[in-house]
DSSP file (Angstrom, degrees, kcal/mol; ACC not computed):
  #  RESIDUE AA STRUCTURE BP1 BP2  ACC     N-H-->O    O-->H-N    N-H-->O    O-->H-N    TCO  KAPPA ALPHA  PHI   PSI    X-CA   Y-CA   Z-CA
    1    1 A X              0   0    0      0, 0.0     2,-0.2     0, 0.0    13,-0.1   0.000 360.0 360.0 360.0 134.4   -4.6  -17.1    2.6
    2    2 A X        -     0   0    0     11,-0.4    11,-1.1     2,-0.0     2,-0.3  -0.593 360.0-140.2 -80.8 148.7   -3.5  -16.1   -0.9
    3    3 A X  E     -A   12   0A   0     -2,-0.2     2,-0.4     9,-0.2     9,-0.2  -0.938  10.1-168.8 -85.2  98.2   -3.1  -13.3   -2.4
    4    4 A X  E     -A   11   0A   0      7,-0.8     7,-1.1    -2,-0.3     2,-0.4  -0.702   7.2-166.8-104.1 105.4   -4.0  -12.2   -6.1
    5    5 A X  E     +A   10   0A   0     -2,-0.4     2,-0.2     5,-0.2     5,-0.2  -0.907  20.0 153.8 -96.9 143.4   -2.7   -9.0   -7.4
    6    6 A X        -     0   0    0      3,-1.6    -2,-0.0    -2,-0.4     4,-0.0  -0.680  69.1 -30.4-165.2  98.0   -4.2   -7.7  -10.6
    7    7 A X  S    S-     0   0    0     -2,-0.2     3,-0.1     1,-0.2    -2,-0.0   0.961 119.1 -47.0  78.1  61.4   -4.5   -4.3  -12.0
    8    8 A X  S    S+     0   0    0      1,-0.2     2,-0.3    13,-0.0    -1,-0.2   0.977 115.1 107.2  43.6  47.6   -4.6   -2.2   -8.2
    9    9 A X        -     0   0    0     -5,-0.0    -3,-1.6     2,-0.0     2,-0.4  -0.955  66.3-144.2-140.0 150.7   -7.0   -4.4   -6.9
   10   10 A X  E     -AB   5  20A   0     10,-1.9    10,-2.3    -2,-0.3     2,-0.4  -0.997  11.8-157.8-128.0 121.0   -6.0   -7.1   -4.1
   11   11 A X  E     -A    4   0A   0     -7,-1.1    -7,-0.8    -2,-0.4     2,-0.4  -0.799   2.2-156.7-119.5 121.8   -7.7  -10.3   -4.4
   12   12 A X  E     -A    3   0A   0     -2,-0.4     2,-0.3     3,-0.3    -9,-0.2  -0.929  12.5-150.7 -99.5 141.6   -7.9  -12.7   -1.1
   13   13 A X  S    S+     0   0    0    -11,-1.1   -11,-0.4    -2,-0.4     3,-0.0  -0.726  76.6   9.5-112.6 131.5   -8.3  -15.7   -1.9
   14   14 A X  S    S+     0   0    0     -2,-0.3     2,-0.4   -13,-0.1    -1,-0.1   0.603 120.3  86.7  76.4  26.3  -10.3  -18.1    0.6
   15   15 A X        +     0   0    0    -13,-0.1    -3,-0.3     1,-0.1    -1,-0.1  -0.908  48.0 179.2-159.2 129.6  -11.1  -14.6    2.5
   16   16 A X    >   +     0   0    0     -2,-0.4     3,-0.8     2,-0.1     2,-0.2   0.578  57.8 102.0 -99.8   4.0  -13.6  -12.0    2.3
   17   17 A X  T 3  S-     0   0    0      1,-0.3    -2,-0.0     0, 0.0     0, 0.0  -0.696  99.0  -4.3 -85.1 129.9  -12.4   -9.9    5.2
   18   18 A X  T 3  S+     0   0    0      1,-0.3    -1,-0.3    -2,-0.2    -2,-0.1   0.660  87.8 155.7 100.7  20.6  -10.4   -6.8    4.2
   19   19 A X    <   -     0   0    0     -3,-0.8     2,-0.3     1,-0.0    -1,-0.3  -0.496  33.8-142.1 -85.0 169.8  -10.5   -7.7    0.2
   20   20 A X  B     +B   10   0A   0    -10,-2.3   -10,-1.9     7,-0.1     2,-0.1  -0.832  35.7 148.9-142.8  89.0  -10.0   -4.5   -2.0
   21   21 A X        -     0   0    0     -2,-0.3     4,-0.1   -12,-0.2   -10,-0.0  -0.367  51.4 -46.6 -95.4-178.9  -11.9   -4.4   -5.0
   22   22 A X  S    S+     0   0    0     -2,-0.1     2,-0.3     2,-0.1    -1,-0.2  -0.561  98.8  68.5 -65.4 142.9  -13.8   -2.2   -7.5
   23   23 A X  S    S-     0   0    0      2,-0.1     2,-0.7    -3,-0.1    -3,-0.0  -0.907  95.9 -87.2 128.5-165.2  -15.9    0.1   -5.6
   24   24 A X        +     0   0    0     -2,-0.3     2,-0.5     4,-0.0     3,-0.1  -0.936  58.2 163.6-142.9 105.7  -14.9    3.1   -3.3
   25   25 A X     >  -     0   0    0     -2,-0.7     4,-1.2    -4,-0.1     5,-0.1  -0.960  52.0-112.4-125.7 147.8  -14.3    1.4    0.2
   26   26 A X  H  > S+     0   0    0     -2,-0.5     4,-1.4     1,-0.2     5,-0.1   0.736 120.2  50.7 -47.8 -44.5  -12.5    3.1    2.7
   27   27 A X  H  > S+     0   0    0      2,-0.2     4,-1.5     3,-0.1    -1,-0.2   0.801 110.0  54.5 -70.2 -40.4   -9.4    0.7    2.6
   28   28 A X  H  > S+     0   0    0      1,-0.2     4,-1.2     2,-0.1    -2,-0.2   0.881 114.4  41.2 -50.8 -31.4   -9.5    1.3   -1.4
   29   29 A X  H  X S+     0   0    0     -4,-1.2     4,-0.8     2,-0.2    -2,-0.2   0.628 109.2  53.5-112.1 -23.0   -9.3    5.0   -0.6
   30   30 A X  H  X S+     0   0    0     -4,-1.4     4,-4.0     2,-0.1     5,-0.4   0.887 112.3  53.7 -68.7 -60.3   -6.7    5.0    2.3
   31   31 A X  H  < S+     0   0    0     -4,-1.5     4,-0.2     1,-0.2    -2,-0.2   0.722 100.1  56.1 -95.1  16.7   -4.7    3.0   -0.3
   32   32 A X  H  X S+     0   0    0     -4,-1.2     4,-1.7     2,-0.2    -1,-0.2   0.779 111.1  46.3   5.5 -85.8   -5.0    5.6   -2.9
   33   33 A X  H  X>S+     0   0    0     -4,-0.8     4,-2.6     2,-0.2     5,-0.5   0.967 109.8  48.8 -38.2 -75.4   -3.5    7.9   -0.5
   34   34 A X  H  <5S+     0   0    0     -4,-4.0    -1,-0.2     1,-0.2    -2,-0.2   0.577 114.3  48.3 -61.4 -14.5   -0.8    5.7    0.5
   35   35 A X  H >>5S+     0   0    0     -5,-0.4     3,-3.6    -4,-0.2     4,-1.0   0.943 115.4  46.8 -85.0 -76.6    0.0    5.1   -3.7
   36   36 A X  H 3X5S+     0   0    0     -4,-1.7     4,-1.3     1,-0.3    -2,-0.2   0.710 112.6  47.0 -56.7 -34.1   -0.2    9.1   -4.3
   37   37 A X  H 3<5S+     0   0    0     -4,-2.6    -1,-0.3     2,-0.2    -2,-0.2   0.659 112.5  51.8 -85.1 -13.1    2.1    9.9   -1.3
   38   38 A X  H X4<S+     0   0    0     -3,-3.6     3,-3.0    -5,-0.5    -2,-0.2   0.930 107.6  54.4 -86.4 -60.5    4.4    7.1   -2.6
   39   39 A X  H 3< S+     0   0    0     -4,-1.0    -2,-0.2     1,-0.2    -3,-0.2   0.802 100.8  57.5   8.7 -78.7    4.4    8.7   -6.2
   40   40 A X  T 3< S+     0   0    0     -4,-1.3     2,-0.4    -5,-0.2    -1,-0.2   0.150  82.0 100.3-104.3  21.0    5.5   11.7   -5.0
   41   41 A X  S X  S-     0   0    0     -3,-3.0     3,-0.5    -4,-0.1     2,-0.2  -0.752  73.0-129.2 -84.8 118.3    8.7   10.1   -3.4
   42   42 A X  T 3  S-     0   0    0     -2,-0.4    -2,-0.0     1,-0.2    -3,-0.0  -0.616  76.0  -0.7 -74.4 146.4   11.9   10.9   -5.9
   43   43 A X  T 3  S+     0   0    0     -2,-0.2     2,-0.9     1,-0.2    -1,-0.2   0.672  77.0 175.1  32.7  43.6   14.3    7.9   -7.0
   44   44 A X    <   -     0   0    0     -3,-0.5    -1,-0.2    -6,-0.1     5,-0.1  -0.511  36.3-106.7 -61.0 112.0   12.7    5.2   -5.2
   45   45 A X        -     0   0    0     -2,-0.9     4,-0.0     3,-0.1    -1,-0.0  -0.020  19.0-119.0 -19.8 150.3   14.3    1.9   -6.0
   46   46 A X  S >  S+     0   0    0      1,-0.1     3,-1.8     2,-0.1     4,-0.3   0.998 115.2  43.7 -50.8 -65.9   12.5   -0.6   -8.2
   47   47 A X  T >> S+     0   0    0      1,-0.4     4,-1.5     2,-0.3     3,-0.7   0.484 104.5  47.8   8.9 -81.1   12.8   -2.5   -5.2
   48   48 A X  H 3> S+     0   0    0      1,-0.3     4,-1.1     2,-0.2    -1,-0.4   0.344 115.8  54.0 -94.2   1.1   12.1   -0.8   -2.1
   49   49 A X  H <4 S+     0   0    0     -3,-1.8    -1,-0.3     2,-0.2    -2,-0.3   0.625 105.9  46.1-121.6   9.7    9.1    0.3   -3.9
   50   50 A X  H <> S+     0   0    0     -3,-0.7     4,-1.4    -4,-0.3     3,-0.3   0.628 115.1  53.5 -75.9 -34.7    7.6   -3.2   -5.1
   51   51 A X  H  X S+     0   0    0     -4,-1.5     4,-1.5     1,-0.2    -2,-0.2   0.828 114.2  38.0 -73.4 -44.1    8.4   -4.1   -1.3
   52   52 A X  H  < S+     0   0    0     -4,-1.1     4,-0.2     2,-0.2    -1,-0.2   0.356 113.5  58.6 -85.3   3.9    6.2   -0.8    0.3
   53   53 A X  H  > S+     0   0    0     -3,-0.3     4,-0.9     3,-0.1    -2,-0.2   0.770 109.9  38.8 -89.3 -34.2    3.7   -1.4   -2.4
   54   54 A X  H >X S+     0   0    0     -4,-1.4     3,-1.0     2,-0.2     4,-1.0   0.955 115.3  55.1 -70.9 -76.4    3.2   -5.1   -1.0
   55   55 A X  H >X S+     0   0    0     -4,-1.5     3,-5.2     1,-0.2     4,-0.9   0.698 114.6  39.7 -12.8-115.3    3.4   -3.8    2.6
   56   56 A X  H 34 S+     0   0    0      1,-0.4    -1,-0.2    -4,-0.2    -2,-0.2   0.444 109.2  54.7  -3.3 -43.0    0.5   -1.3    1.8
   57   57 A X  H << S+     0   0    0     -3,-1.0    -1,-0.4    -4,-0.9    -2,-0.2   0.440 122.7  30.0 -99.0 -12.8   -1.8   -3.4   -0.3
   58   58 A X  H << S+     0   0    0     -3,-5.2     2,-0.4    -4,-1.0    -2,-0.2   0.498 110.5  57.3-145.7   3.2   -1.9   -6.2    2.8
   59   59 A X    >X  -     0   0    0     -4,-0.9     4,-1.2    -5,-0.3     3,-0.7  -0.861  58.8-174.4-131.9 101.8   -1.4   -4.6    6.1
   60   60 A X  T 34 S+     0   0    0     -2,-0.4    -3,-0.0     1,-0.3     4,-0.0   0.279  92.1  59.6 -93.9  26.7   -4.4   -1.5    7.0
   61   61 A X  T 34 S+     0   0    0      2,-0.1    -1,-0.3     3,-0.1     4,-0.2   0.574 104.4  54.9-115.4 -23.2   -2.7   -0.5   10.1
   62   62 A X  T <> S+     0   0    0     -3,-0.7     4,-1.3     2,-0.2     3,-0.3   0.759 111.9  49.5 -60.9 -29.5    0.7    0.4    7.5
   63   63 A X  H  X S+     0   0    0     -4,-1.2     4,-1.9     1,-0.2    -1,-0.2   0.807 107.3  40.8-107.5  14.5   -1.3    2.1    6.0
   64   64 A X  H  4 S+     0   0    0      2,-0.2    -1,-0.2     3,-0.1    -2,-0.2   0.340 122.5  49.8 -95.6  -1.9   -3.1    4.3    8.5
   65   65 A X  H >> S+     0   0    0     -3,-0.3     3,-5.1    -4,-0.2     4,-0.5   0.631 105.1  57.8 -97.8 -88.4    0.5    4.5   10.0
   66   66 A X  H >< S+     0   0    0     -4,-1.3     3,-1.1     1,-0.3    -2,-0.2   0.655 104.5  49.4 -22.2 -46.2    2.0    5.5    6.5
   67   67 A X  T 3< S+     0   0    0     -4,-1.9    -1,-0.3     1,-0.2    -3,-0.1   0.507 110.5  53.8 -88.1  13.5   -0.2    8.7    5.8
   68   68 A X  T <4 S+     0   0    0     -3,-5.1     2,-0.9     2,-0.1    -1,-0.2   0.253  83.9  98.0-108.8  21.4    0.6    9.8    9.0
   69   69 A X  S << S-     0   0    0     -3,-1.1     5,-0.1    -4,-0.5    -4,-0.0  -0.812  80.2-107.4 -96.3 110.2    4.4    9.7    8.9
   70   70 A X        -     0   0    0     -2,-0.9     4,-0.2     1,-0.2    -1,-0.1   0.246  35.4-109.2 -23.0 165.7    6.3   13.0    8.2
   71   71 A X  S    S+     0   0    0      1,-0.2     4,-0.3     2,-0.2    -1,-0.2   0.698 117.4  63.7 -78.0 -17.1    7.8   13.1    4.7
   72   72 A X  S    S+     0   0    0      1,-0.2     4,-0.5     2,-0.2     3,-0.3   0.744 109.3  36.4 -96.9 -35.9   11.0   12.8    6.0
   73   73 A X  S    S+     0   0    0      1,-0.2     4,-0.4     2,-0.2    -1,-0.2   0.128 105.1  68.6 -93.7   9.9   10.4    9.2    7.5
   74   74 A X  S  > S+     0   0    0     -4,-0.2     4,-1.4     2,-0.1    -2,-0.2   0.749 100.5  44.2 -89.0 -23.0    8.3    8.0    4.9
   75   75 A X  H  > S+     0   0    0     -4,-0.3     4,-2.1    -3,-0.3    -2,-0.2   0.752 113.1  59.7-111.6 -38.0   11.2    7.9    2.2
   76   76 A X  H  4 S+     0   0    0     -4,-0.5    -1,-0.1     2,-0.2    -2,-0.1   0.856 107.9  39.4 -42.6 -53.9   13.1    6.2    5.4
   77   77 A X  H  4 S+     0   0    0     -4,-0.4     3,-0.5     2,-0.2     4,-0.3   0.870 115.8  61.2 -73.6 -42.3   10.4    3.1    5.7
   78   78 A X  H >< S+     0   0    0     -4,-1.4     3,-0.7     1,-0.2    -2,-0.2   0.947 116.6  25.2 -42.8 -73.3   10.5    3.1    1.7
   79   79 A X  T 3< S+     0   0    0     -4,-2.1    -1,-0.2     1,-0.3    -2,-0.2   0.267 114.7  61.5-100.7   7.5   13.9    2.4    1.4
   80   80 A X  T 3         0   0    0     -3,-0.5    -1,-0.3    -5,-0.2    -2,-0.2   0.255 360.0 360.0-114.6  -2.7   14.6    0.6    4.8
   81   81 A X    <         0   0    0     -3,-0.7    -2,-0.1    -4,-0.3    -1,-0.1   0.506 360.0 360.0 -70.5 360.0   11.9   -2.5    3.8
């Protein structure tokens, strides 16, 4: 399965399960979250924060883990990816 990326929307390609498109879906709106709590992370690498943005956008158990992770071990998983 492919992946598309295009303007905060996540495209599967040759799969309709779990795609994230315009609309207000519950997977759109967890990663939201998980974009706003990454934000609000200081001096994230280009890097390690193209690498938890890919994470995030393609695994919804990262991200139902990731908004429950203290702040202190979220900046930890950022930069440890």
């Amino acid at each position: 399965m492919e992946k598309r990326f295009t303007s905060a929307s996540v495209t599967n390609v040759g799969d309709d399960s779990g795609s994230i498109e315009g609309g207000s879906t519950p997977s759109r709106s967890l990663l939201k979250e998980c974009m706003a709590l990454l934000h609000g992370m200081e001096e994230i690498p280009a890097a390690a924060y193209t690498k938890a943005v890919n994470k995030l956008a393609s695994d919804p158990i990262i991200k139902e883990v990731f908004v429950d992770m203290p702040a202190s071990r979220m900046r930890d998983w950022v930069l440890n990816l």
